[in-house]
DRENPA-3360 file (N, C-alpha, C; in nm, 2 decimals, always signed):
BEGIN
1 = XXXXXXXX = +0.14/+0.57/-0.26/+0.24/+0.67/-0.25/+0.36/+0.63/-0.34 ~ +0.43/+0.74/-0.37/+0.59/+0.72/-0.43/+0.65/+0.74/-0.39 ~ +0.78/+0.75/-0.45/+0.92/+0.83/-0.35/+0.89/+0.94/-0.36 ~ +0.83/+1.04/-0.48/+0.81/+1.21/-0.51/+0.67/+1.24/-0.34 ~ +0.63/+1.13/-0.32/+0.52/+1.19/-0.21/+0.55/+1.13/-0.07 ~ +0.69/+1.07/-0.08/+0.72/+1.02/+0.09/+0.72/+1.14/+0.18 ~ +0.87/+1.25/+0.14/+0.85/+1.34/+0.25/+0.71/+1.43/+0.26 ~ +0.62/+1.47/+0.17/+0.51/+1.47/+0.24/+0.40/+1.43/+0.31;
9 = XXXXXXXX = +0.43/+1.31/+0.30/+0.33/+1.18/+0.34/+0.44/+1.18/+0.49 ~ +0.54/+1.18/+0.51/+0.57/+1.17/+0.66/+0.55/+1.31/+0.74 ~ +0.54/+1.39/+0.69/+0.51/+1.56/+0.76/+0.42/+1.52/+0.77 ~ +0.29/+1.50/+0.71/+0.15/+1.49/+0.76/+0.15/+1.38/+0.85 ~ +0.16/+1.23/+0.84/+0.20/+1.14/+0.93/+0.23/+1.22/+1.10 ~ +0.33/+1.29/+1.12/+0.42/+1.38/+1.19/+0.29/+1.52/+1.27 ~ +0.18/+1.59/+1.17/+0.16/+1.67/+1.19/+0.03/+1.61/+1.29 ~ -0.06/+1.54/+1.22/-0.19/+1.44/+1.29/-0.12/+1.37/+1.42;
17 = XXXXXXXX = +0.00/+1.30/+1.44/+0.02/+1.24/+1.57/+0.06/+1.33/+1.67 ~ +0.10/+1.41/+1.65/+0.14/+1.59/+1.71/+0.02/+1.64/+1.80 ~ -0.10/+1.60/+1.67/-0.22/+1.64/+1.78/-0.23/+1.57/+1.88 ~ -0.25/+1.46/+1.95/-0.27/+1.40/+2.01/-0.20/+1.45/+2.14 ~ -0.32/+1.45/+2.28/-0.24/+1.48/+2.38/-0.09/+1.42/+2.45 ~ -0.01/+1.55/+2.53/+0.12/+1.47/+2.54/+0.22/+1.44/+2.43 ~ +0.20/+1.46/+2.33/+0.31/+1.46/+2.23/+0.36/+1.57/+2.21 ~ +0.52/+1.54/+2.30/+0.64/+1.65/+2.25/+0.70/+1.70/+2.14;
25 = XXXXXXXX = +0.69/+1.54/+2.09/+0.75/+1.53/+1.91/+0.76/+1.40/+1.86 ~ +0.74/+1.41/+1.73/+0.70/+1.32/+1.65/+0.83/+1.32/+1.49 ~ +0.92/+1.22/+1.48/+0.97/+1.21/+1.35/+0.97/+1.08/+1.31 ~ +0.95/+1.08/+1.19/+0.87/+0.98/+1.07/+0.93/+0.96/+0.96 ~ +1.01/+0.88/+0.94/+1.09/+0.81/+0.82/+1.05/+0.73/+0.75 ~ +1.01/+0.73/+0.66/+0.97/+0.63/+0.54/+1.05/+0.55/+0.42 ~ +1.08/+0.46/+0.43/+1.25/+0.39/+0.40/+1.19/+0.43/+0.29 ~ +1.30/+0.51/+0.16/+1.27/+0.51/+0.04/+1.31/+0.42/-0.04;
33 = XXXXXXXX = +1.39/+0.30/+0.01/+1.41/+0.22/-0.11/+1.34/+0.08/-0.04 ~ +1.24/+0.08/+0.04/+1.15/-0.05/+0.04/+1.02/+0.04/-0.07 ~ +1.06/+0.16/-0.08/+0.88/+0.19/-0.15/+0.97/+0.19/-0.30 ~ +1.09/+0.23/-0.33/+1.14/+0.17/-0.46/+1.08/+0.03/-0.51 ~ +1.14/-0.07/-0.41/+1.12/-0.21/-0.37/+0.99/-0.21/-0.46 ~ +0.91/-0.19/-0.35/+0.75/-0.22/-0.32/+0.63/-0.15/-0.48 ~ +0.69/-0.08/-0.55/+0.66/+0.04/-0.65/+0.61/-0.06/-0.77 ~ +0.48/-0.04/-0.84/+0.42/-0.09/-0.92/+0.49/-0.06/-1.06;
41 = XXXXXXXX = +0.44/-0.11/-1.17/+0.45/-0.06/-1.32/+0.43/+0.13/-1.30 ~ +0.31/+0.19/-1.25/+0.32/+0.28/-1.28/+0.36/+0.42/-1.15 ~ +0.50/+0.32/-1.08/+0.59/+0.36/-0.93/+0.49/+0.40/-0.85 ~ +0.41/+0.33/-0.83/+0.32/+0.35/-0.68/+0.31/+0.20/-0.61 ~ +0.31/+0.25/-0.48/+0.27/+0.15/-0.38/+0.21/+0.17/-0.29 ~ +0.16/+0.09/-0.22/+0.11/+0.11/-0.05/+0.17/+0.12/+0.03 ~ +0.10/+0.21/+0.14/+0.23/+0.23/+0.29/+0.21/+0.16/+0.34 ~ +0.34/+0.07/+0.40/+0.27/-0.08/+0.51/+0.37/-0.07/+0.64;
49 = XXXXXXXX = +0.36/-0.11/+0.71/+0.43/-0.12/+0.84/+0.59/-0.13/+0.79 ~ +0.64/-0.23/+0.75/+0.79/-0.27/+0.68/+0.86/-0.09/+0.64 ~ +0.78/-0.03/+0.60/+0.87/+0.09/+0.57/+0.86/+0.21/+0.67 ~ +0.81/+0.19/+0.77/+0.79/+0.31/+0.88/+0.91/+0.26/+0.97 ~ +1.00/+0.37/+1.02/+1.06/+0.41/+1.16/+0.96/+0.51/+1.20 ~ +0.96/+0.51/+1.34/+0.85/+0.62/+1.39/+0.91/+0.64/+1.50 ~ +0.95/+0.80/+1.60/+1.01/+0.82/+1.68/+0.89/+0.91/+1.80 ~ +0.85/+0.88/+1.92/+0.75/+0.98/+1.91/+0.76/+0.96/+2.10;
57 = XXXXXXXX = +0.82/+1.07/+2.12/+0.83/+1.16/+2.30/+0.68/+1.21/+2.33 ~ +0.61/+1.12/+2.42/+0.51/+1.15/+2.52/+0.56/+1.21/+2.67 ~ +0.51/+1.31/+2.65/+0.48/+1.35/+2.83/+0.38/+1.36/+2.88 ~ +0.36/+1.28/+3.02/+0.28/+1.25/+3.07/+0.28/+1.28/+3.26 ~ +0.22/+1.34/+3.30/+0.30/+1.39/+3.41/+0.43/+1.42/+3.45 ~ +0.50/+1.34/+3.51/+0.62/+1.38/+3.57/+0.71/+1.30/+3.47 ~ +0.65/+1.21/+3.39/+0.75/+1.13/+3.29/+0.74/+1.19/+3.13 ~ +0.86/+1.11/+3.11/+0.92/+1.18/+2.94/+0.96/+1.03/+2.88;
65 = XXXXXXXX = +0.84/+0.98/+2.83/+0.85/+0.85/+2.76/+0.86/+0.86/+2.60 ~ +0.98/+0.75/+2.53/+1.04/+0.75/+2.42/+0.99/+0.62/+2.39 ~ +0.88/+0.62/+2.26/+0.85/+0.49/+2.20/+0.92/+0.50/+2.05 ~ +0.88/+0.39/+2.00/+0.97/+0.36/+1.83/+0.88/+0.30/+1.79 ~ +0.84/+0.30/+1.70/+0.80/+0.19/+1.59/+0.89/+0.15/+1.45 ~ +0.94/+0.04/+1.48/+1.04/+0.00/+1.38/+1.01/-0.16/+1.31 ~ +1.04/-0.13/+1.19/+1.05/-0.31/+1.13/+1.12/-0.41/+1.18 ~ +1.08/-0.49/+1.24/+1.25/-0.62/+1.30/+1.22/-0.70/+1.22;
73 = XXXXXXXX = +1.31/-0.74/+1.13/+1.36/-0.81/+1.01/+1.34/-0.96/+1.07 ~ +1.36/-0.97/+1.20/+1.39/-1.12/+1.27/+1.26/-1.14/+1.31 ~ +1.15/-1.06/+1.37/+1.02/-1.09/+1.37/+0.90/-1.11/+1.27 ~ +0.96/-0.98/+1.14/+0.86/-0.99/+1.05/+0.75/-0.93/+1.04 ~ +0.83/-0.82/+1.18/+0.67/-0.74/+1.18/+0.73/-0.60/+1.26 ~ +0.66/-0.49/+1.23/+0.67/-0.38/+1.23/+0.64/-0.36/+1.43 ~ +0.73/-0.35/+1.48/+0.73/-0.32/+1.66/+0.74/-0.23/+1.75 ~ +0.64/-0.21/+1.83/+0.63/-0.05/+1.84/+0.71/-0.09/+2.01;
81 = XXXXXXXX = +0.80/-0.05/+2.05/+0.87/-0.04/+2.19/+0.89/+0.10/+2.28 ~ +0.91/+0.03/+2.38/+0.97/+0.20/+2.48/+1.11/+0.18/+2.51 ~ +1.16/+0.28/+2.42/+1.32/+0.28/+2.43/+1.35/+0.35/+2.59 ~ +1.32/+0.45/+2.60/+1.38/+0.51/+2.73/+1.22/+0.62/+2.78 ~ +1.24/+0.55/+2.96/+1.18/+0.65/+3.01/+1.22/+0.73/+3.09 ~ +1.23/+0.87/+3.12/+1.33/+0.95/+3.22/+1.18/+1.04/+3.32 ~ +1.25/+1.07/+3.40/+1.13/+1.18/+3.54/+1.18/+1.34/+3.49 ~ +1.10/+1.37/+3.45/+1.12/+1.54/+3.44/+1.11/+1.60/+3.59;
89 = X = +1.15/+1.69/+3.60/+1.15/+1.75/+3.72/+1.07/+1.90/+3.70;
% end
Protein backbone atom coordinates (compact mmCIF):
# COMPACT_ATOMS: atom_id res chain seq x y z
CA UNK A 1 0.00 0.00 0.00
CA UNK A 2 0.87 3.90 -0.02
CA UNK A 3 -0.39 6.89 1.38
CA UNK A 4 -2.47 7.54 -2.34
CA UNK A 5 -4.22 3.98 -1.38
CA UNK A 6 -4.68 4.25 2.56
CA UNK A 7 -8.15 5.86 2.52
CA UNK A 8 -9.21 3.24 0.29
CA UNK A 9 -7.64 0.42 1.71
CA UNK A 10 -9.51 1.49 5.16
CA UNK A 11 -13.16 1.81 3.49
CA UNK A 12 -12.76 -1.63 2.25
CA UNK A 13 -11.11 -2.76 5.61
CA UNK A 14 -14.49 -0.97 7.05
CA UNK A 15 -16.84 -2.37 4.33
CA UNK A 16 -15.78 -6.60 4.82
CA UNK A 17 -15.83 -6.16 8.82
CA UNK A 18 -19.45 -4.56 8.44
CA UNK A 19 -20.41 -7.81 7.03
CA UNK A 20 -19.97 -9.75 9.78
CA UNK A 21 -22.89 -10.45 12.06
CA UNK A 22 -23.64 -7.80 14.87
CA UNK A 23 -21.56 -5.09 13.59
CA UNK A 24 -23.11 -1.62 14.17
CA UNK A 25 -20.06 0.12 12.90
CA UNK A 26 -16.79 -0.08 11.95
CA UNK A 27 -13.94 2.95 11.58
CA UNK A 28 -10.47 2.29 10.42
CA UNK A 29 -7.48 4.51 10.56
CA UNK A 30 -4.39 3.85 8.97
CA UNK A 31 -1.55 6.10 10.51
CA UNK A 32 -0.22 7.84 7.47
CA UNK A 33 2.98 8.71 8.56
CA UNK A 34 4.10 5.11 9.95
CA UNK A 35 3.31 4.02 6.10
CA UNK A 36 5.50 7.25 5.11
CA UNK A 37 7.90 5.65 7.73
CA UNK A 38 7.50 2.15 6.60
CA UNK A 39 7.60 3.19 2.40
CA UNK A 40 10.21 1.54 0.14
CA UNK A 41 12.38 3.18 -2.73
CA UNK A 42 9.42 2.94 -4.90
CA UNK A 43 6.80 4.45 -1.65
CA UNK A 44 5.19 1.22 -1.02
CA UNK A 45 4.87 -0.87 2.07
CA UNK A 46 3.08 -3.51 3.81
CA UNK A 47 0.05 -3.16 6.12
CA UNK A 48 1.12 -4.39 9.57
CA UNK A 49 -0.58 -4.18 12.85
CA UNK A 50 1.71 -0.89 14.16
CA UNK A 51 -0.33 1.27 11.78
CA UNK A 52 -4.07 0.16 12.37
CA UNK A 53 -6.48 2.01 15.07
CA UNK A 54 -9.62 0.02 14.56
CA UNK A 55 -12.90 1.05 16.25
CA UNK A 56 -15.75 -1.58 15.90
CA UNK A 57 -19.49 -1.52 18.05
CA UNK A 58 -20.98 -5.15 18.24
CA UNK A 59 -24.44 -5.89 19.21
CA UNK A 60 -25.20 -8.71 20.62
CA UNK A 61 -28.44 -9.20 22.35
CA UNK A 62 -29.23 -6.92 24.92
CA UNK A 63 -25.44 -5.57 24.89
CA UNK A 64 -23.69 -2.73 22.88
CA UNK A 65 -19.96 -3.85 23.09
CA UNK A 66 -16.97 -1.28 22.10
CA UNK A 67 -13.66 -3.02 21.05
CA UNK A 68 -10.32 -1.17 19.64
CA UNK A 69 -7.53 -2.44 18.19
CA UNK A 70 -4.60 -0.12 18.76
CA UNK A 71 -0.70 -0.12 18.70
CA UNK A 72 0.71 0.12 22.50
CA UNK A 73 4.09 1.53 21.97
CA UNK A 74 4.89 0.01 25.62
CA UNK A 75 3.92 -3.53 24.49
CA UNK A 76 5.09 -3.60 21.02
CA UNK A 77 2.26 -4.96 19.72
CA UNK A 78 -0.86 -4.06 18.12
CA UNK A 79 -3.95 -4.75 21.13
CA UNK A 80 -7.28 -5.47 20.53
CA UNK A 81 -9.42 -4.46 23.99
CA UNK A 82 -13.10 -3.74 25.13
CA UNK A 83 -13.29 -0.22 25.98
CA UNK A 84 -16.95 0.01 27.04
CA UNK A 85 -19.89 -2.22 27.42
CA UNK A 86 -23.47 -0.74 27.93
CA UNK A 87 -27.26 -2.81 28.08
CA UNK A 88 -29.45 -1.53 25.35
CA UNK A 89 -32.85 -1.53 26.27
Amino acid sequence: MSTETREPLERTIERSVALQPGVASVEVNINREKVRQAANQFKYCELSGAMLDVKVVVVYGQAEVHVRLKYEAELEYPLMRVEKITKQS
